[in-house]
Backbone bond lengths (Angstrom), bond angles and torsions (degrees), N, CA, C in turn:
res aa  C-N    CA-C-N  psi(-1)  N-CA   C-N-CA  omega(-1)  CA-C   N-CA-C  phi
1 X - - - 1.461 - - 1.527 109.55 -
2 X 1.354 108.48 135.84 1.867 113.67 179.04 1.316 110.69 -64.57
3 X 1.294 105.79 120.72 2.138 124.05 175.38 1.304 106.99 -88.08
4 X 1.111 144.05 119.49 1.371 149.54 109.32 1.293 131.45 -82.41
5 X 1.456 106.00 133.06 1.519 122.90 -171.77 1.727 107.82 -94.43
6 X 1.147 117.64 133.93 1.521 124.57 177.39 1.376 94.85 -108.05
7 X 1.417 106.10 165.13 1.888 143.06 175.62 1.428 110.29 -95.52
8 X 1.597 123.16 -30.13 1.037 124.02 -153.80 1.652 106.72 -144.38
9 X 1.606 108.59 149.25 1.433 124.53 -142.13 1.552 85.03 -88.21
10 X 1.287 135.15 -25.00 1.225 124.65 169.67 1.505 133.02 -40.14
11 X 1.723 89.90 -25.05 1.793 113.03 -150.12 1.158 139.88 52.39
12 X 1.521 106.24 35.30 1.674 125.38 -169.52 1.721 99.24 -70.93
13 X 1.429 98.97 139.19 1.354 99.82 166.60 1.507 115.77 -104.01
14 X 2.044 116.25 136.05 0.945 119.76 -174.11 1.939 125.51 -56.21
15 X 1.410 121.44 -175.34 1.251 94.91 174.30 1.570 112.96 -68.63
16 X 1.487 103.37 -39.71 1.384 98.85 179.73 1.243 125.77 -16.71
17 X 1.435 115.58 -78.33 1.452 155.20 -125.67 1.990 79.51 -89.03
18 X 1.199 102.06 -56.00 1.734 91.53 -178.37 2.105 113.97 -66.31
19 X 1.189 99.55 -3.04 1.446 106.15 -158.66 1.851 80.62 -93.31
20 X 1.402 107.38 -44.52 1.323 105.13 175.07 1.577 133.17 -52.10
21 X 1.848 99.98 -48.66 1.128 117.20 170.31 1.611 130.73 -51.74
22 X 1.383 101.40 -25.21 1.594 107.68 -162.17 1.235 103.22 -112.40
23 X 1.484 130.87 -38.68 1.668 140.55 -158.64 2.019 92.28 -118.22
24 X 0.857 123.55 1.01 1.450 113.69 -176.92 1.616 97.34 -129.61
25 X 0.889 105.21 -85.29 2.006 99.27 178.90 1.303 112.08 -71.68
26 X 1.276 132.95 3.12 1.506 131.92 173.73 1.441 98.03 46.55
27 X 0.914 134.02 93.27 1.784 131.13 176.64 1.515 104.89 -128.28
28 X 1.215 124.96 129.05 1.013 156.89 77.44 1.512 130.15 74.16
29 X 1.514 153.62 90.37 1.072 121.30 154.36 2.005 116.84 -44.54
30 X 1.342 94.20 145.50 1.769 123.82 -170.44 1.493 105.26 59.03
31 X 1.448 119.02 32.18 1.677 105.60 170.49 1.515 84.39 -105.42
32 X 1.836 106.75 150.43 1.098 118.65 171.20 1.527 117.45 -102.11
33 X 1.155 103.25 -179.92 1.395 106.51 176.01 2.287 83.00 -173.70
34 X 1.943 83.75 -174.60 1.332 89.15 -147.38 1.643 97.48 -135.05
35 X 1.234 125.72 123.89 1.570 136.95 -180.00 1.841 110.79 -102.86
36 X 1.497 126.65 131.93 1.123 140.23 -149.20 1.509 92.04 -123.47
37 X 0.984 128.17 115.70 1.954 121.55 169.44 1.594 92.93 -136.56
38 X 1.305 116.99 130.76 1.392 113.34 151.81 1.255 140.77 50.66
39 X 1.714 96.42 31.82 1.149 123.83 160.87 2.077 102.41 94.50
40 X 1.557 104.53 28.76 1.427 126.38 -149.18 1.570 92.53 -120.50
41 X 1.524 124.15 113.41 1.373 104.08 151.65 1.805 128.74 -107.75
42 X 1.212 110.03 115.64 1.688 101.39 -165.88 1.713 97.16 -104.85
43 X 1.523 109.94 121.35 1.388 96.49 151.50 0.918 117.46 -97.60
44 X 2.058 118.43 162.58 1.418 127.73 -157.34 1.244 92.29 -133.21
45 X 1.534 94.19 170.17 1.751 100.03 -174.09 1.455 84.23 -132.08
46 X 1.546 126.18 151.84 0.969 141.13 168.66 1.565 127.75 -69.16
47 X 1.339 137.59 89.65 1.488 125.71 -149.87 1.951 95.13 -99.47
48 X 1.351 115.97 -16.35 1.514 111.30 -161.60 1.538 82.59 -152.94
49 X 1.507 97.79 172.06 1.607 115.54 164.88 1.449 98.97 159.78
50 X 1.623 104.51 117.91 1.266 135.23 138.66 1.717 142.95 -89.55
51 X 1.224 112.10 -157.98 1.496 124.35 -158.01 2.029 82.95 -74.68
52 X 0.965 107.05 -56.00 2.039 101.02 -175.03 1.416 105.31 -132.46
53 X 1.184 106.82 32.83 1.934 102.16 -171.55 1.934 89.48 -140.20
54 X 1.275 93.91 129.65 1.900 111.89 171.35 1.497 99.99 -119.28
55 X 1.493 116.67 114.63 1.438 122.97 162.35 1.855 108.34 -84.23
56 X 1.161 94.57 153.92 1.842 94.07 177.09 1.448 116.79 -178.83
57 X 1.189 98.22 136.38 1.935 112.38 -175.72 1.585 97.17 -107.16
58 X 1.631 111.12 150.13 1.089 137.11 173.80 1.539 108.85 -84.96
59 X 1.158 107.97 111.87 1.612 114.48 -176.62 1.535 118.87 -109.81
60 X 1.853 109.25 0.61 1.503 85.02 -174.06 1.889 78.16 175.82
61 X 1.012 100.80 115.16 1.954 115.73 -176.53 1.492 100.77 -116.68
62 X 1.365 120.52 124.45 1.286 132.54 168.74 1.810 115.37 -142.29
63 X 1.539 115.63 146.68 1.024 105.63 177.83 1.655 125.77 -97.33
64 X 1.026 130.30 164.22 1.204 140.27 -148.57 1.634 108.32 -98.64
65 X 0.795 133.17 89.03 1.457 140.39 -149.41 1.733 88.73 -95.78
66 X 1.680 120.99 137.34 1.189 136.15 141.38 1.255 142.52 -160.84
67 X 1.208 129.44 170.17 1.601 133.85 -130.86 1.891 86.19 -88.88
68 X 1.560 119.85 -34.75 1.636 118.96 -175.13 1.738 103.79 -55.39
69 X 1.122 103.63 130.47 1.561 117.93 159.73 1.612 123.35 -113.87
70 X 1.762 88.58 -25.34 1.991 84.06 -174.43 1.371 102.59 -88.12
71 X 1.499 113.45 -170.32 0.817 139.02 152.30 1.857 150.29 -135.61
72 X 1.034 95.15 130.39 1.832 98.51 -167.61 1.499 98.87 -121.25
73 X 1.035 106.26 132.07 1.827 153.20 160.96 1.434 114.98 -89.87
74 X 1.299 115.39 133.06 1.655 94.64 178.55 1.981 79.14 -139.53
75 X 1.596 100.63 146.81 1.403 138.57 -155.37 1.712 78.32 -105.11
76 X 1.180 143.37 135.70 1.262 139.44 126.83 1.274 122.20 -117.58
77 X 1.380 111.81 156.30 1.730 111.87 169.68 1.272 96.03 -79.28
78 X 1.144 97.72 165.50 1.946 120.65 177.49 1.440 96.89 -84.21
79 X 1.636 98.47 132.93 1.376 115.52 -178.71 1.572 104.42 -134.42
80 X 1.453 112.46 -160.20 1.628 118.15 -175.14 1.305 108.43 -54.69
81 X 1.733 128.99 164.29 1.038 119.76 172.36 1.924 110.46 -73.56
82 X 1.315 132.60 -28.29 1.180 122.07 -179.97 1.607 122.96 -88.74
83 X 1.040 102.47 8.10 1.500 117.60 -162.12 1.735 100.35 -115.45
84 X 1.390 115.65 -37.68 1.131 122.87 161.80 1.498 113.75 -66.53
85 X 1.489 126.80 -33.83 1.459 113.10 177.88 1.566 97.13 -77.65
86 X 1.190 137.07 -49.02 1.740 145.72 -166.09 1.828 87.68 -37.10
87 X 1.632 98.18 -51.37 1.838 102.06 -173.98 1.682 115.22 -51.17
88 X 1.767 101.47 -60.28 1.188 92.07 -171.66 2.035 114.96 -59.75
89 X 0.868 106.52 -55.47 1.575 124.08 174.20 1.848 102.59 -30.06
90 X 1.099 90.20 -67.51 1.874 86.29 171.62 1.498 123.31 -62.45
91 X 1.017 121.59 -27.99 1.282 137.15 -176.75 1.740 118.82 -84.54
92 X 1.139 107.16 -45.38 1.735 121.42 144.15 1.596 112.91 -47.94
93 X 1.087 111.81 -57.74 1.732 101.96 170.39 1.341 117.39 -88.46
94 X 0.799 128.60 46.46 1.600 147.18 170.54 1.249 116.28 -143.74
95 X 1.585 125.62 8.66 1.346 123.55 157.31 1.295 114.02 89.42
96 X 1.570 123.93 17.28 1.382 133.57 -175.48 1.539 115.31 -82.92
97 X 0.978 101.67 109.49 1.846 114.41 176.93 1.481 120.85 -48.74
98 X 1.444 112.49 -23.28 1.420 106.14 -176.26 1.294 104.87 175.53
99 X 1.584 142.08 156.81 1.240 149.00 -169.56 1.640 89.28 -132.30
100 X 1.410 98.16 139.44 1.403 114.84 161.51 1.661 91.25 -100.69
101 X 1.444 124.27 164.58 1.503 133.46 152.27 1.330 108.94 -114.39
102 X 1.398 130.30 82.74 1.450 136.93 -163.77 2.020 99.18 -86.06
103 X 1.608 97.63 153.45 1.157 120.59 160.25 1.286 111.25 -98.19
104 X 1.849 94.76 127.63 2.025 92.27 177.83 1.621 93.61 -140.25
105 X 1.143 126.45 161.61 1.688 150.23 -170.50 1.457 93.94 -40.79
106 X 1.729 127.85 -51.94 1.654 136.50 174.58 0.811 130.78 -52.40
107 X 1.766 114.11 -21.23 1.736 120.03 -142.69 1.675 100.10 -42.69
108 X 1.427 121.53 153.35 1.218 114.61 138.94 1.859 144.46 -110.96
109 X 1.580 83.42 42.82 1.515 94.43 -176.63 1.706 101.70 -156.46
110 X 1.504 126.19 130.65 1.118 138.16 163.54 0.995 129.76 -24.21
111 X 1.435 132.66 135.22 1.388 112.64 -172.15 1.284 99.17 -111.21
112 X 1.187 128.56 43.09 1.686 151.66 145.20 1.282 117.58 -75.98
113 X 1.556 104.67 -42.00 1.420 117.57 -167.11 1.507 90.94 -80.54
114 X 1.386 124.04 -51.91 2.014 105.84 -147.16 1.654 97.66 -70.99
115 X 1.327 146.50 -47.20 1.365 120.76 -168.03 1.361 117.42 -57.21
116 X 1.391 122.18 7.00 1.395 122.91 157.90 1.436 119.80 -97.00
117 X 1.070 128.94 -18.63 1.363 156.99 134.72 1.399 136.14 -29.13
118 X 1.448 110.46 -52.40 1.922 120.91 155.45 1.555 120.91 -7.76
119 X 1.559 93.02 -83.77 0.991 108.95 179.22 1.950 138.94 -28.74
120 X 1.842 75.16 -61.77 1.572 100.66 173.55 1.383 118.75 -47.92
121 X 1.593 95.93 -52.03 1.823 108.02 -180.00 1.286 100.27 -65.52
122 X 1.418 142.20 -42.00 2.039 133.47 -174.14 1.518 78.63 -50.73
123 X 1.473 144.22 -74.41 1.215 143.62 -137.41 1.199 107.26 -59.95
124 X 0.907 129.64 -47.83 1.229 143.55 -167.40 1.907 114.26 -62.70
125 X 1.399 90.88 -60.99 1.574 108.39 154.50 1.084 111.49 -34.82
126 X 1.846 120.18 -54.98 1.600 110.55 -134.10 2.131 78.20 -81.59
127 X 1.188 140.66 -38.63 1.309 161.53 -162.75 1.171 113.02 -40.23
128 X 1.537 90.01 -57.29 1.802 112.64 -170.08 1.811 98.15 -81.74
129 X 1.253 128.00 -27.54 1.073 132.67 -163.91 1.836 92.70 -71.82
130 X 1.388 108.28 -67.92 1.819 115.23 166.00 1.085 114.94 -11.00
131 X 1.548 122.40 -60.68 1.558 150.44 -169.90 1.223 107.89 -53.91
132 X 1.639 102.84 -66.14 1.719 95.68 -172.39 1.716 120.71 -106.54
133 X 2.113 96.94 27.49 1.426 97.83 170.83 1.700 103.25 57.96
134 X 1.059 125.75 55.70 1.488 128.85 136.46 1.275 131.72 -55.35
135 X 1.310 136.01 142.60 1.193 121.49 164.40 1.512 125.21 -101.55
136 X 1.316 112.40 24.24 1.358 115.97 152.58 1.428 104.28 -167.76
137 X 1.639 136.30 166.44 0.923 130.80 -178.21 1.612 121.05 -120.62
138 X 1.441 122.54 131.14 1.342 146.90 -152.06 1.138 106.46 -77.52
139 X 1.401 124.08 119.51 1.440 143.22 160.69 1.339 139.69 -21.32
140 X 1.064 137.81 107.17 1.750 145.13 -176.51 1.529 86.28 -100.23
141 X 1.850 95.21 123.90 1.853 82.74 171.86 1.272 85.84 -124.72
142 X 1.599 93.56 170.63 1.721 94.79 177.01 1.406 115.23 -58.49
143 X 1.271 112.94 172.84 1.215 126.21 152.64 1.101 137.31 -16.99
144 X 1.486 151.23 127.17 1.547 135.35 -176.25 1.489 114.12 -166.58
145 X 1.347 125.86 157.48 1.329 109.87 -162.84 1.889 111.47 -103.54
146 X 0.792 134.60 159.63 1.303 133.45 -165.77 1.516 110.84 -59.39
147 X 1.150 120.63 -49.36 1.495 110.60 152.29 1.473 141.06 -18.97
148 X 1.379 87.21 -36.75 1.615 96.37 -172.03 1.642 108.46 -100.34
149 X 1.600 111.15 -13.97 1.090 108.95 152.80 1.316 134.85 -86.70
150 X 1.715 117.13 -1.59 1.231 105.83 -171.97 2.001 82.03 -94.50
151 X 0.943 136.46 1.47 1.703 138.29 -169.54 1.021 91.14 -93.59
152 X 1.432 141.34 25.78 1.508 125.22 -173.09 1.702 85.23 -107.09
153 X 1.308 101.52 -7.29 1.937 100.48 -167.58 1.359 102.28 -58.71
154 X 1.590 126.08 -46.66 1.599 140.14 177.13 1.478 117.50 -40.97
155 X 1.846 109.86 -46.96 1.451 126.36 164.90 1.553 118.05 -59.61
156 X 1.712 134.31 -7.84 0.960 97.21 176.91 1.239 97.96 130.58
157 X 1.104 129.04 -42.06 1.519 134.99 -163.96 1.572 127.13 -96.34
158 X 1.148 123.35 148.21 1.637 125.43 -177.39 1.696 107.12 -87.92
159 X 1.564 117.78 100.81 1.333 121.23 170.65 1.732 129.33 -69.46
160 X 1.132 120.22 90.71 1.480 113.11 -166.23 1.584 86.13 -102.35
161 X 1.623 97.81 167.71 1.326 122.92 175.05 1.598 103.51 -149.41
162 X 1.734 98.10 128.69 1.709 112.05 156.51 1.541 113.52 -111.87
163 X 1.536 85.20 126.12 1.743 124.14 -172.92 1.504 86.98 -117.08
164 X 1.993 83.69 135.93 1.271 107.98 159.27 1.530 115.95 -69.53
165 X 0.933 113.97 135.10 2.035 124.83 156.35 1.625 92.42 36.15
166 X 1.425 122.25 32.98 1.328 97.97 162.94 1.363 118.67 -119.51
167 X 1.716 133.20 18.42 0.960 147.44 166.08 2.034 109.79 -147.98
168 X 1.482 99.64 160.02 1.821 101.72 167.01 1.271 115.23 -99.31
169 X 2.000 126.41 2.04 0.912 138.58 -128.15 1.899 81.91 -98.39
170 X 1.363 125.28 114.19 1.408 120.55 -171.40 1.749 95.22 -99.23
171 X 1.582 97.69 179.50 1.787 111.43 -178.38 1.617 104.86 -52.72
172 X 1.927 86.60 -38.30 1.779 90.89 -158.40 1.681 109.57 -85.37
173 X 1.374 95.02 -13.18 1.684 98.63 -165.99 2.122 93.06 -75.54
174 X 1.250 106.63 -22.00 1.290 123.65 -151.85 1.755 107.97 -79.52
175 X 1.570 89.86 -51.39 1.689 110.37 179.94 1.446 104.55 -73.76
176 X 1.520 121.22 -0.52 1.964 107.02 -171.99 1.489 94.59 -76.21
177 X 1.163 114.97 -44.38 1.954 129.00 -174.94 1.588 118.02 -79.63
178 X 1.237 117.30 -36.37 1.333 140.58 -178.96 1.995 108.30 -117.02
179 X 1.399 129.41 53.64 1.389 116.44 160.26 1.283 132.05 -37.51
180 X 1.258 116.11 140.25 1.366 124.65 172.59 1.094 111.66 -93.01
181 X 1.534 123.59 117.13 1.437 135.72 177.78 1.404 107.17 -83.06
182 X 1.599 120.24 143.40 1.293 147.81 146.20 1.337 109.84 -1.34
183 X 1.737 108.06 -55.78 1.703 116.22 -157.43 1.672 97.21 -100.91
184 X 1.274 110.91 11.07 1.825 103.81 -177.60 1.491 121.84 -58.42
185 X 1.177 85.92 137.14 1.725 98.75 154.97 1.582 144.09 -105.46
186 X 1.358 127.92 79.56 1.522 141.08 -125.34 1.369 95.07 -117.71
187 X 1.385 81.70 111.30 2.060 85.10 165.63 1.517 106.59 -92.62
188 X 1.339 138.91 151.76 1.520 118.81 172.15 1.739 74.75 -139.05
189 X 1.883 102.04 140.86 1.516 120.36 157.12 1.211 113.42 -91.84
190 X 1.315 116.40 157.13 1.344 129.25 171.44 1.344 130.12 -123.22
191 X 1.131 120.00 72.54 1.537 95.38 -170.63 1.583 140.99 -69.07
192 X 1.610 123.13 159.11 0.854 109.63 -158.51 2.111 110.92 -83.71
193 X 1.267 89.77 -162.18 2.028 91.81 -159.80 1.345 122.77 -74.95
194 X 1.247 108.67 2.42 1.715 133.50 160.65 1.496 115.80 -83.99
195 X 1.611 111.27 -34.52 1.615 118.88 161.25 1.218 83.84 71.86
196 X 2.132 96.35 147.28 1.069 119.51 -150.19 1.974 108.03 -64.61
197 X 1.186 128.80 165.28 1.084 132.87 168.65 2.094 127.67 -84.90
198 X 1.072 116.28 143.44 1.480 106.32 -172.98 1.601 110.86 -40.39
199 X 1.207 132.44 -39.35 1.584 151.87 -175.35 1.990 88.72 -47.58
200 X 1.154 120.24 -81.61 1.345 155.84 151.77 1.885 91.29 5.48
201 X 1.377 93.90 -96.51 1.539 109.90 179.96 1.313 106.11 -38.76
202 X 1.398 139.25 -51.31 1.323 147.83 -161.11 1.843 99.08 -66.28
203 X 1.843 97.58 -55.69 1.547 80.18 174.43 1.324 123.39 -71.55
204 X 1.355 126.53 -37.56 1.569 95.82 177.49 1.124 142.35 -57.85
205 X 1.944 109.56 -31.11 1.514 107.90 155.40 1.508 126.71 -42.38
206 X 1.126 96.44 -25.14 1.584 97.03 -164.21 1.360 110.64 -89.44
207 X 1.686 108.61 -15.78 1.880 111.18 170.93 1.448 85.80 -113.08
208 X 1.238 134.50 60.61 1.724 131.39 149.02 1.594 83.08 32.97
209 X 1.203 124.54 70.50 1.322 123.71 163.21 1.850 111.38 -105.38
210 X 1.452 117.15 88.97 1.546 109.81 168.19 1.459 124.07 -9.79
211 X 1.384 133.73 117.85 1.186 127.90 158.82 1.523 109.24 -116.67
212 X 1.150 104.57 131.38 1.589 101.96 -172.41 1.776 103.80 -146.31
213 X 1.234 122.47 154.31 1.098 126.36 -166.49 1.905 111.90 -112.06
214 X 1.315 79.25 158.44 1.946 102.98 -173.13 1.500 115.84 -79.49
215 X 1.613 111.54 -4.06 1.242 107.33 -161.49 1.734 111.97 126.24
216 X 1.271 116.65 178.28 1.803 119.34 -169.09 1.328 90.71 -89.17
217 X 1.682 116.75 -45.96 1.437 96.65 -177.14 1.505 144.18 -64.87
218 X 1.387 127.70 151.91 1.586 115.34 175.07 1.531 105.36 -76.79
219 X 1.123 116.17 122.01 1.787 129.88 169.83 1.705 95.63 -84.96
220 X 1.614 95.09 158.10 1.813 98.96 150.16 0.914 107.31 -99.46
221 X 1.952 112.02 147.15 1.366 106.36 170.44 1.556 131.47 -35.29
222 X 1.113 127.26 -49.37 1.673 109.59 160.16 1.332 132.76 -41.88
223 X 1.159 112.00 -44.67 1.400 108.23 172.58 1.729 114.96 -63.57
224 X 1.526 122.08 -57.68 1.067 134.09 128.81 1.839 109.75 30.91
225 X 1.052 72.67 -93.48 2.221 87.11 178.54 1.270 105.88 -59.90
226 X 1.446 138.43 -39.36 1.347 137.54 174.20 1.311 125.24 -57.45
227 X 1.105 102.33 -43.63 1.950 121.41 175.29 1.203 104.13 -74.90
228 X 1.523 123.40 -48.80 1.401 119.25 -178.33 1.523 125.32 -49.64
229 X 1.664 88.13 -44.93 1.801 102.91 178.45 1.469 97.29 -68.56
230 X 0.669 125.41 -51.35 2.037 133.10 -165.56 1.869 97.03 -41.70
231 X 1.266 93.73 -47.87 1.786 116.17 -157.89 2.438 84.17 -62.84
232 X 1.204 112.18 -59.59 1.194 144.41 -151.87 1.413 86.96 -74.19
233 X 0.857 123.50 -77.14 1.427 118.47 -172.44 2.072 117.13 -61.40
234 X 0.838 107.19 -28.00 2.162 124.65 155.65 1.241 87.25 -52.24
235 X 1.477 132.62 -95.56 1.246 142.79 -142.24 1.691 105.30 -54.28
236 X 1.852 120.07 -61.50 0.975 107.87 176.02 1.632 123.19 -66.41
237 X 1.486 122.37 -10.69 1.775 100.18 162.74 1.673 114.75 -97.53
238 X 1.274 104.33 6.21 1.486 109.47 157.41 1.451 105.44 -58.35
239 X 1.203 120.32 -59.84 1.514 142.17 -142.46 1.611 80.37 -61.23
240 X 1.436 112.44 -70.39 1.544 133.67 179.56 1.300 117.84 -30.30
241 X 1.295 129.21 -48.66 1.195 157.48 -164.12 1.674 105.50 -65.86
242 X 1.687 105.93 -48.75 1.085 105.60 -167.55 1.737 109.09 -112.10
């Protein structure tokens, strides 16, 4: 049955999603299909349908039950504009709770440019989320400076950082002394493809901020977030496992 995910508690469907419904699956008065909000699955029954208008009743609300309890955030520096969507898009299907778009000493993009940008990246998110059947869709926050992500430590959360070639200290070498619990809350930074600056390094030592590495090779930041999650998601059904 066709999934679409809504933004809004109403359960309005965008134009898209009706552009989909009517000119792509050709559907039907009484064909159903199925709307996802907030961890919500409602199937609908089709009561009307016109040329750009989908009528529809809620016939059957259930919640979305799953085995994830933690949570991971991933911090990135600002990178290219297509390389930054490749991130979010991969990172949405990898089970990522939310993207910060951080400013760091490297960035390679203006921070003029991203508050026009927001937006695009939620979309992008909300897309990839459709794709791999999420049951809710992961956060684009504004802009913010690394500081304010390493202060998330006060809120609750575990601040990691991946550094290039500047430690051997791995995810796994990291979690034998420091485990990752079930109920975590994991911020991981990323820096961008210029890699972090001495200023950078200095502060995380200075907030006992983990830096631990991806491996000998240099990744691009996109790839970067992919491996990281890969690494993150092993470790937490390790955790599970045992």
């Amino acid at each position: 049955m066709q999934r679409y995910m809504v933004t809004n508690k109403e359960l309005k469907l965008d134009d898209t999603d009706i552009n989909h419904i009517i000119n792509v699956m050709r559907m039907k008065q009484n064909d159903k299909f199925q709307i996802v909000y907030d961890n919500v699955l409602y199937t609908c029954n089709i009561t009307n349908i016109e040329k750009r208008k989908v009528d529809y009743e809620i016939i059957k609300k259930e919640e979305i039950k799953s085995n994830k309890t933690h949570k991971v955030i991933i911090a990135c520096s600002l990178i290219k504009e297509q390389k930054m969507d490749f991130l979010l898009q991969k990172a949405t299907e990898l089970g990522v709770d939310g993207v910060y778009p951080t400013y760091t000493d490297n960035c390679a993009l203006a921070t003029s440019v991203i508050e026009k940008k927001i937006s695009k990246w939620q979309r992008i998110m909300l897309e990839a989320s459709k794709q791999c059947e999420r049951a809710y869709i992961p956060t684009c926050f504004e802009l913010t400076k690394l500081e304010n992500i390493i202060n998330l430590q006060n809120n609750g959360y575990k601040v990691i950082a991946f550094c290039e070639r500047c430690t051997d200290l791995s995810l796994f070498d990291y979690t034998q002394k420091n485990p990752i619990n079930i109920d975590d809350k994991l911020v991981v930074i990323i820096g961008p493809e210029g890699g972090f600056s001495q200023k950078e390094f200095d502060l995380f030592r200075e907030h006992n901020i983990p830096m631990l590495t991806l491996g000998e090779l240099i990744l691009k930041a996109d790839t970067a977030v992919t491996v990281a999650l890969g690494n993150i998601i092993y470790e937490f059904n390790n955790y599970r496992q045992n």
